[in-house]
N, C-alpha and C positions, 0 to 999 in steps of 0.2 A: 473734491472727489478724486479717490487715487488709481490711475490708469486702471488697476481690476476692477473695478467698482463699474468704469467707464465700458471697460469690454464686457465686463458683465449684461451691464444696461442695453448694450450694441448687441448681446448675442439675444438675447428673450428677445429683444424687438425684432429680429430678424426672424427669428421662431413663429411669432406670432404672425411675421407676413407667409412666412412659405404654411402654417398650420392652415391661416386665411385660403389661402390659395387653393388648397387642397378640399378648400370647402367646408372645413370643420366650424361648428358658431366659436364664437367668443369665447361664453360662459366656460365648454369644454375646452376650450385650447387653454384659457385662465387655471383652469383645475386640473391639467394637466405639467402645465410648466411649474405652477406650485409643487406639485409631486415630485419634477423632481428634484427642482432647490430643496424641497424638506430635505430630497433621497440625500442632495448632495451633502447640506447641513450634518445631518445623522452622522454620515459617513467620515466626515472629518472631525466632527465631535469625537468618535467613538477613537479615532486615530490619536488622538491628543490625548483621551484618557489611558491607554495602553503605551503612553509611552511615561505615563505619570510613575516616580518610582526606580527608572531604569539607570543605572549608574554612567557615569559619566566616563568617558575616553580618558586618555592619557592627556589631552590637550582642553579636558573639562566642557567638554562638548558631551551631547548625551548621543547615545549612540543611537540611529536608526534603522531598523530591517524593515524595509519596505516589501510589503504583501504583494506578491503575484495581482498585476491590475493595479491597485490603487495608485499608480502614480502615472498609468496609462491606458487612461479610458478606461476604466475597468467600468465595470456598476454603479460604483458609487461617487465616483466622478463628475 
């Protein structure tokens, strides 16, 4: 398991105590944090297709313009 995987795992669990805590059941806090891994999935899906295509630097590197937010906390984050 590679360390994001690891804080991954470490951040929903902790979600899940403070969702706990707050009083919220299970079932919703589950259906909750799904939403927004789907959100986050989507999001980087969608970022990966929009860069399909884009020609590459001078050093053969493809170039990226990163969108207002997405590289800091934005929504889809």
């Amino acid at each position: 398991m590679s360390e994001y995987q690891i804080a991954g795992v470490n951040a929903r669990l902790k979600l899940f105590a403070l969702l706990e805590a707050q009083g919220l059941p299970a079932s919703e806090a589950d259906d909750l944090v799904a939403a927004v891994e789907a959100g986050a999935v989507a999001g980087a899906q969608t970022e990966v297709v929009e860069l399909d295509g884009m020609a590459p630097d001078t050093r053969g590197r493809r170039v990226l313009a990163v969108r207002a937010g997405a590289r800091t906390g934005g929504a889809s984050s």
